[in-house]
N, C-alpha and C positions, 0 to 999 in steps of 0.2 A: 846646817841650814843653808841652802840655796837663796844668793842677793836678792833683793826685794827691789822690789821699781813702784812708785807710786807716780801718778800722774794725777796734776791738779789743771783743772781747765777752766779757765779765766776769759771774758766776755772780751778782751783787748789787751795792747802791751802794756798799758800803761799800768793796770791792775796789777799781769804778769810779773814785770819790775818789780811794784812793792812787794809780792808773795815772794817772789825768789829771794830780796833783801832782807825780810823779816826773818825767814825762815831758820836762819844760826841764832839769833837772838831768842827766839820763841822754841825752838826744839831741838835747838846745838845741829845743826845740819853742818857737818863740819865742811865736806868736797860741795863745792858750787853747783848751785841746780842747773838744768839744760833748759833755757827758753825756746819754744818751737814753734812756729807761725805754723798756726792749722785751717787753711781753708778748707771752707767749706765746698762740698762736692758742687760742681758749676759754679763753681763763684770764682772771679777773675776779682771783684772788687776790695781791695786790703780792709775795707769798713766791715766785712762779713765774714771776715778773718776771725776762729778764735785764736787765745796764746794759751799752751800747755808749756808747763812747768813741770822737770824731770826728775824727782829726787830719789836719787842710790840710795836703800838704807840696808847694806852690806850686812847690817847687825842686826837687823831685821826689829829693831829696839822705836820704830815709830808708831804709835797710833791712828792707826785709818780713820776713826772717828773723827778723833780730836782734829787730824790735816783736811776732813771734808768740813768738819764745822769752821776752822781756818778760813778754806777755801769761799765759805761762803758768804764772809763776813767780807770780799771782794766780789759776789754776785758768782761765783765760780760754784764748782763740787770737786772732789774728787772720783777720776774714773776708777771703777769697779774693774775690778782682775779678772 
């Protein structure tokens, strides 16, 4: 089975922060997620910035549901592959 990447996308960092903290408590995410500042197309302004959150699941052993219904308990979802 080829790595899995899921991407959780959160409305700002401060969201991002909690999702990447909780995320080993809540689903054993063992290696540290990737926080990634996502502007949006023409925006210069960090307020219209989203933050995506990067988690490897190498073992392919996460549920996409369960990390979008996560995600959205932060006002987020997770992006579709």
């Amino acid at each position: 089975m080829s790595d899995v990447r899921h991407v959780l996308v959160l409305p700002d960092r401060d969201a991002a922060e909690e999702v990447a903290g909780e995320l080993a408590g809540r689903f054993g995410v063992a290696e540290e997620p990737q926080l990634v500042r996502d502007a949006l197309a023409g925006e210069d302004d960090a307020e219209d910035a989203q933050w995506l959150v990067v988690v490897e699941d190498a073992a392919g052993r996460l549920d996409p549901a369960a990390l979008d219904a996560f995600a959205e308990e932060y006002e987020g979802w997770l992006e579709k592959p």
